[in-house]
Each structure stands twice: as C-alpha cells, then as structure tokens.
C-alpha positions as CSV (number, residue, x, y, z in Angstrom):
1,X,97.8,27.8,22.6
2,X,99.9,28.5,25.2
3,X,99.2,28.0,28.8
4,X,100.7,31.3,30.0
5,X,98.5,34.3,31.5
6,X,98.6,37.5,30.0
7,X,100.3,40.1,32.5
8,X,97.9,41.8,35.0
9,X,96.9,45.4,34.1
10,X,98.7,47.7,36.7
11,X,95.9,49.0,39.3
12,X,94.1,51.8,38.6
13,X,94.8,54.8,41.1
14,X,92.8,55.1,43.9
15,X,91.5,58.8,44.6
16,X,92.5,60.2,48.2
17,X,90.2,59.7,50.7
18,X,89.0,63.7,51.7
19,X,90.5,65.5,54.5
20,X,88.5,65.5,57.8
21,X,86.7,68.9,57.9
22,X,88.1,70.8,60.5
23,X,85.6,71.4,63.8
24,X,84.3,74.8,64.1
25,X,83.5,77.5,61.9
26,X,85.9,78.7,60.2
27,X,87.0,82.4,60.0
28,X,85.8,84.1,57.4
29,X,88.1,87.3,55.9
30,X,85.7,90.2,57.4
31,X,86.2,88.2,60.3
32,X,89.5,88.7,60.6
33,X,89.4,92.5,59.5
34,X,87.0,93.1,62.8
35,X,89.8,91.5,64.6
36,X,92.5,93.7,63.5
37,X,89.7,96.7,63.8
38,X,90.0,95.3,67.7
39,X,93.6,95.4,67.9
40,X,94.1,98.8,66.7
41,X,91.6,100.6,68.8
42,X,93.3,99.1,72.0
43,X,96.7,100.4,70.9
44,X,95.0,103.9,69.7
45,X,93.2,104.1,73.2
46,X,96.7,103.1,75.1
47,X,98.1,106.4,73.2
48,X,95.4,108.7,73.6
49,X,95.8,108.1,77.4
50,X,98.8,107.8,77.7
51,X,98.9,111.4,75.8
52,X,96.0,112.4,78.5
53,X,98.2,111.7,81.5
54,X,101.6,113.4,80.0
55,X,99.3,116.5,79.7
56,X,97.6,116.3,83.2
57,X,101.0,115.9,84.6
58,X,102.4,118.9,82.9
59,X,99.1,120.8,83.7
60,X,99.1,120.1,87.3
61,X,103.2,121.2,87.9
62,X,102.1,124.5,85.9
63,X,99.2,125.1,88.3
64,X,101.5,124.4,91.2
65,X,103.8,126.6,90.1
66,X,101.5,129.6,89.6
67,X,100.1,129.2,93.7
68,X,103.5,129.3,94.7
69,X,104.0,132.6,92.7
70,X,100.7,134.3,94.2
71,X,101.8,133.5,97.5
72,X,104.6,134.8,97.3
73,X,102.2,138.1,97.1
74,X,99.7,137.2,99.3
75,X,101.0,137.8,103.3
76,X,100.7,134.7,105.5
77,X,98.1,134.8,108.1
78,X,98.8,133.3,111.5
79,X,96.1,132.7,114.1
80,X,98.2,133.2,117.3
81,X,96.1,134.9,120.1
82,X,96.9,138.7,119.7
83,X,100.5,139.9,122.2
84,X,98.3,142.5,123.6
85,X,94.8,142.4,125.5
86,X,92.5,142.8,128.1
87,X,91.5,140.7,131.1
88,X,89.0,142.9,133.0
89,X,89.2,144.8,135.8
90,X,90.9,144.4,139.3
91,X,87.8,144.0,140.9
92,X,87.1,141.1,139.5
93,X,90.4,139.6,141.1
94,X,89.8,138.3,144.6
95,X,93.6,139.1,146.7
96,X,95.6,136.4,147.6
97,X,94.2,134.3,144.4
98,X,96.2,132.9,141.2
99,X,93.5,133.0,138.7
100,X,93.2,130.8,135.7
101,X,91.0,131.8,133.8
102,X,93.4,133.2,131.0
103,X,95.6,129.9,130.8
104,X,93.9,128.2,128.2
105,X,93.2,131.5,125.5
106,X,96.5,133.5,126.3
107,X,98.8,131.6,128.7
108,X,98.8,133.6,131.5
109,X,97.5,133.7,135.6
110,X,96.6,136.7,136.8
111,X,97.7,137.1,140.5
112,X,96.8,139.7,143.1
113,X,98.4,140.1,146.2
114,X,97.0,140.6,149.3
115,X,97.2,144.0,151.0
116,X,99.9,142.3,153.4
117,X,101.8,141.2,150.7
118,X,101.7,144.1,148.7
119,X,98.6,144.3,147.4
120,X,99.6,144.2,143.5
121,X,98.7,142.3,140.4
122,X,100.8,140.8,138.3
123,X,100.6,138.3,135.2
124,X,103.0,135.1,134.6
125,X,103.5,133.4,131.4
126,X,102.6,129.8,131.9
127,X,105.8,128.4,130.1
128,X,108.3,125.9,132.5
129,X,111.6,127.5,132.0
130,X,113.2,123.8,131.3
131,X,111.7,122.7,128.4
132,X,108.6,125.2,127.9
133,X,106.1,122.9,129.0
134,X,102.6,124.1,130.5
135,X,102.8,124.1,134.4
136,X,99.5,123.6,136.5
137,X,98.7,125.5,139.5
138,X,97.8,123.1,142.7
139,X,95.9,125.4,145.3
140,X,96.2,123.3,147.8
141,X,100.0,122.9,147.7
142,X,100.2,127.2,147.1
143,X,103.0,126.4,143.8
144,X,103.1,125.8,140.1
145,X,104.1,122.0,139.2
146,X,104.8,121.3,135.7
147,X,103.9,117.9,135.0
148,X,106.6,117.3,132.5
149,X,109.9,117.0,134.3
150,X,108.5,117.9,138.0
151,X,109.7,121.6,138.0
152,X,108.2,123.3,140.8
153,X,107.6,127.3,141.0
154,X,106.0,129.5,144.4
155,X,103.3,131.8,143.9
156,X,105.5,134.1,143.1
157,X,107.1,132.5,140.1
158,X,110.7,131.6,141.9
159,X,111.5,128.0,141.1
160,X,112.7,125.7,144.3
161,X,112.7,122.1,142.9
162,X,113.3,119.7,139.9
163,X,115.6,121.0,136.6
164,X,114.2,124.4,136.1
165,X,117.2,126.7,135.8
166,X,115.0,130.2,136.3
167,X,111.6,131.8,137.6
168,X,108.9,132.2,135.5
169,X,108.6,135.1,133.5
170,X,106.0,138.3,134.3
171,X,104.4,140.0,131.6
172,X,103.7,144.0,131.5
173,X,100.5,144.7,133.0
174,X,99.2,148.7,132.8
175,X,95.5,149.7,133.3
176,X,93.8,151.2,130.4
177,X,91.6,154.0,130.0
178,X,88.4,152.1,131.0
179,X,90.0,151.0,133.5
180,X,90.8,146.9,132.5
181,X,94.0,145.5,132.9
182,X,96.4,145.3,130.0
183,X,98.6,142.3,129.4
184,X,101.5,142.7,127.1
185,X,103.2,139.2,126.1
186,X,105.5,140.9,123.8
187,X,107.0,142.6,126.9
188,X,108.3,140.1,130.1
189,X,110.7,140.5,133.1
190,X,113.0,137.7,133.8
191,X,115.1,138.8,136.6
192,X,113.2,138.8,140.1
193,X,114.8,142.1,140.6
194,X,113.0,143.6,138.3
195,X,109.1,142.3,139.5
196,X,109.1,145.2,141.6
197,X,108.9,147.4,138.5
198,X,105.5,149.3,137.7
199,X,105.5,147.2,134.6
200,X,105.6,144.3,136.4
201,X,103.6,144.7,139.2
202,X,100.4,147.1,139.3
203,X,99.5,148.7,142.1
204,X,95.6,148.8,142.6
C-alpha cells in the first residue's frame, strides 16, 4: 500500500451568521399610510387658509370701498361751537371789567366800558394776531399777554409789544329781543376805525 493520504474533502459551506435585528419596532405599512394621512392634511389645511385669508382680504377692501361710497352721501358733521349765540344780558357785566367767562366755550371776553369811557360793550376774539395763539388776560397788569411769543394787547385790543403785527379783532355784538347780547363770530372788525361802529360796540 502506498503511504500517501487521500486528498482532503473541500470544507463544507458554512451558513451566514443572521443579521442583527434592527432596534425598535419596525414600521408597519398602515403605519406609514397614517403618516402620509398626516402630511396631506397639513398641506390641505395650509390651502384652505391660505384660501380663507385671500377672501378676507378681498372682503374687507369691498367693505371699505362701500363706506367710502355712503359717505360720500352722508354730510359731515363738525362739532365747532355754533358762529352765533348768546351771552346774557348787560346787567350781568360789571363796567370797567374784561370778562372771561366765554373764553374757554366760544373764544371770546366780553368787555364793558365804564360810563367815562364810553359806557359800551364790546366782544374780542381771543386769537394773537402773530401766530393765533390763545392770549390770557392779566388784571392786575390791565392787558392781554399771549404766552406764546409775548405779544401784548390793552384793554382795548391795540397791540403795543412783542411780534404782533395788528389789534385783536371785535366781533358783532346786537341785543336780541329778550334782551341778551348777541355775539356773531362770523362777523369781526379789524381796523380800530371801525370799533366805533354799532356793530362793534353796543351802547347799553
């Protein structure tokens, strides 16, 4: 016999060792439909208001544009104190006194000579003629200052210091039939030369 080995039978394969399973649970396919269920109903609810807001805009610019057209038929109301009014009777004036009473509601003193000066009433509009500011009547100092620029004014209206270019301005004054002073804003004298007027200055 000879001494030689028979050749070695080629190794059987070896099977592969299994994949590691993979941590977690996995997926499963109605799963994955509910996730694309999620997806779609945020796009659909991005288009519906997205939709909602292209309609409230063109909604709101219609409705804008119908008030403008009604107001065009509607007349504007203004709340500016009324050009023509009472303010009591002379009586109720004492002579020689600027009154104030009227400054605040219509912008006006009421002033009443004394019988040495006259004895008349008259009204002046409380506007500076610089800049139209609100003067303030000092009592003890007998003038109008207006505290804006330092225009000063007599009793009288005439202006005698600081920027103002003119007097103040008198308003009509009449007496009505119950016997109450009229003041008429729409109506005012400028020109000193013209204070002397009935108009201007009421004899009581």
């Amino acid at each position: 016999m000879s001494d030689e080995q028979p050749p070695a039978s080629p190794a059987a394969p070896q099977p592969l060792a299994p994949k590691p399973a993979a941590k977690g649970p996995m997926k499963s396919m109605q799963q994955v439909e509910v996730d694309e269920s999620k997806v779609w109903n945020l796009w659909f609810t991005r288009r519906e208001f997205l939709t909602l807001a292209a309609w409230g805009a063109f909604l709101a610019g219609l409705a804008g544009s119908a008030l403008a057209f009604l107001r065009f038929f509607i007349p504007r109301v203004t709340y500016d104190p009324p050009s023509l009014f009472k303010v009591g009777k002379p009586d109720e004036y004492m002579p020689g006194i600027v009154d104030e009473r009227w400054k605040k509601k219509y912008r006006i003193w009421v002033a009443r000579d004394t019988p040495a000066e006259g004895g008349g009433m008259y009204a002046i509009f409380a506007r500076c003629t610089h800049l139209g500011c609100t003067p303030n009547w000092l009592e003890g100092q007998n003038k109008f200052k207006c505290p804006c620029h330092g225009s000063g004014f007599r009793k009288t209206g005439i202006n005698f210091e600081g920027p103002a270019p003119r007097p103040l301005e008198r308003c009509r004054v009449a007496l009505a039939d119950d016997g109450q002073l009229i003041v008429d804003l729409n109506t005012r004298f400028r020109n000193p030369k013209d204070w002397k007027k009935p108009e201007a200055y009421l004899k009581v």
